[in-house]
C-alpha positions in Angstrom: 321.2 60.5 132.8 324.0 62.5 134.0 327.1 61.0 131.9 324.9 61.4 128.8 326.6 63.3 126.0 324.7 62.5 122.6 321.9 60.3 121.2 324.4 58.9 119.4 323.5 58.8 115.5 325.7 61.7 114.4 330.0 62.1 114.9 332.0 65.2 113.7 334.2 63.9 110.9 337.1 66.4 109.3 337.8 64.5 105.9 341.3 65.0 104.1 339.0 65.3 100.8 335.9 67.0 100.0 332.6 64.7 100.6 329.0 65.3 99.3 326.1 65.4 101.5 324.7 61.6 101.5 328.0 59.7 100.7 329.3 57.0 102.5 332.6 57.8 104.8 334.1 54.6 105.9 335.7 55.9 109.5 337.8 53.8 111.7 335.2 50.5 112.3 332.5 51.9 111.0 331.2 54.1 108.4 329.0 57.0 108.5 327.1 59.1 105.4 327.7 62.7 105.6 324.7 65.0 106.3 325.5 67.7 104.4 328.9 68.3 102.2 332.0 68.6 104.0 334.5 70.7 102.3 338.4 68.8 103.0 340.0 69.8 106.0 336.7 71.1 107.7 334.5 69.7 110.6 331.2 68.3 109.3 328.4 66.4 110.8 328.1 62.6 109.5 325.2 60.0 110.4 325.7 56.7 112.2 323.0 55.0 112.4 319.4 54.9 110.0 318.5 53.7 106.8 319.8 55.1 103.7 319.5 54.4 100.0 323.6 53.7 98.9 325.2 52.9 95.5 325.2 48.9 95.0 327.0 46.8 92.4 325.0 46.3 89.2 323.4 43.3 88.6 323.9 42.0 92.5 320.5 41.3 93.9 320.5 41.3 98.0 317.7 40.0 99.8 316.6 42.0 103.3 318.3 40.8 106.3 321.6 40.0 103.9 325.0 41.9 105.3 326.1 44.3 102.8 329.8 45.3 102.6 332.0 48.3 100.6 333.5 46.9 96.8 336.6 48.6 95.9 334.2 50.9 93.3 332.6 52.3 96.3 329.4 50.7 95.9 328.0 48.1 98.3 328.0 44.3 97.7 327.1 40.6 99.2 330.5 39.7 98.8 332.3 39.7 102.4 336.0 40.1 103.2 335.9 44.2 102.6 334.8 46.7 105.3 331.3 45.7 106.8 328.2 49.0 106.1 325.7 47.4 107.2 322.5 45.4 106.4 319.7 45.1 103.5 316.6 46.7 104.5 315.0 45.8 101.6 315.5 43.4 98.4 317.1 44.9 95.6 316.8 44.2 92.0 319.5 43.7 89.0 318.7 46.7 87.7 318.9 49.1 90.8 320.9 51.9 90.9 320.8 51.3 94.9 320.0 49.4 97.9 318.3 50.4 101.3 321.0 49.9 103.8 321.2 50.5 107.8 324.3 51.1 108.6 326.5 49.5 110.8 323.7 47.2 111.9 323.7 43.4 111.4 326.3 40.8 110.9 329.0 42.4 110.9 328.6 44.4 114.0 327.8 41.1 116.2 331.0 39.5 114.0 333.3 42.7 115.2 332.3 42.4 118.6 332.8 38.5 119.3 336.2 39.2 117.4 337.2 41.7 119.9 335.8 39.7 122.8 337.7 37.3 121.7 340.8 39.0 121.7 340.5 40.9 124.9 339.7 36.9 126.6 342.9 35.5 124.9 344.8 38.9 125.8 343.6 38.2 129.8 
């Protein structure tokens, strides 16, 4: 395809702190999980889209298939009404330290995109 520029599942991101390779940057609607670390101030690559194993709260137990957004502690919960990561790819236990997560697949993604539908419908 001619207009192609990218398969998509990695953006440039220059954070205004350091990041570690694997954590979870939350970027303008939508997050991403740095592939290596990113010193502040400095161009790195971060990952869109895939299946990663993220921090979760302790003692939360999500089922596969449940939407999974970011607590205030940085870890991911069930509990909506925070910024939407993306969806269970596996159940998790009380006592895991973490929870397979795709990112910005799921619920929230179809939720973000009848939202602005819906807005760009009234806005007409």
């Amino acid at each position: 395809m001619q207009n192609s520029r990218s398969m998509g599942r990695c953006i440039h991101h220059t954070p205004s702190k350091a990041v570690l390779g694997g954590e979870l940057v939350v970027l303008t609607g939508m997050v991403a999980v740095a592939s290596t670390d990113i010193p502040a101030n400095e161009e790195g690559a971060c990952e869109v889209e895939g299946v990663f194993a993220l921090p979760k709260k302790a003692s939360e137990t999500p089922k596969q298939g449940a939407p999974l957004y970011l607590a205030s502690d940085n870890t991911l919960t069930t509990t909506s009404g925070t910024q939407f990561v993306g969806t269970a790819w596996a159940d998790a236990q009380a006592n895991d330290a973490t929870v397979l997560c795709r990112i910005n697949f799921g619920y929230g993604v179809a939720a973000a995109a009848a939202a602005a539908a819906a807005a760009a419908e009234q806005g007409s």
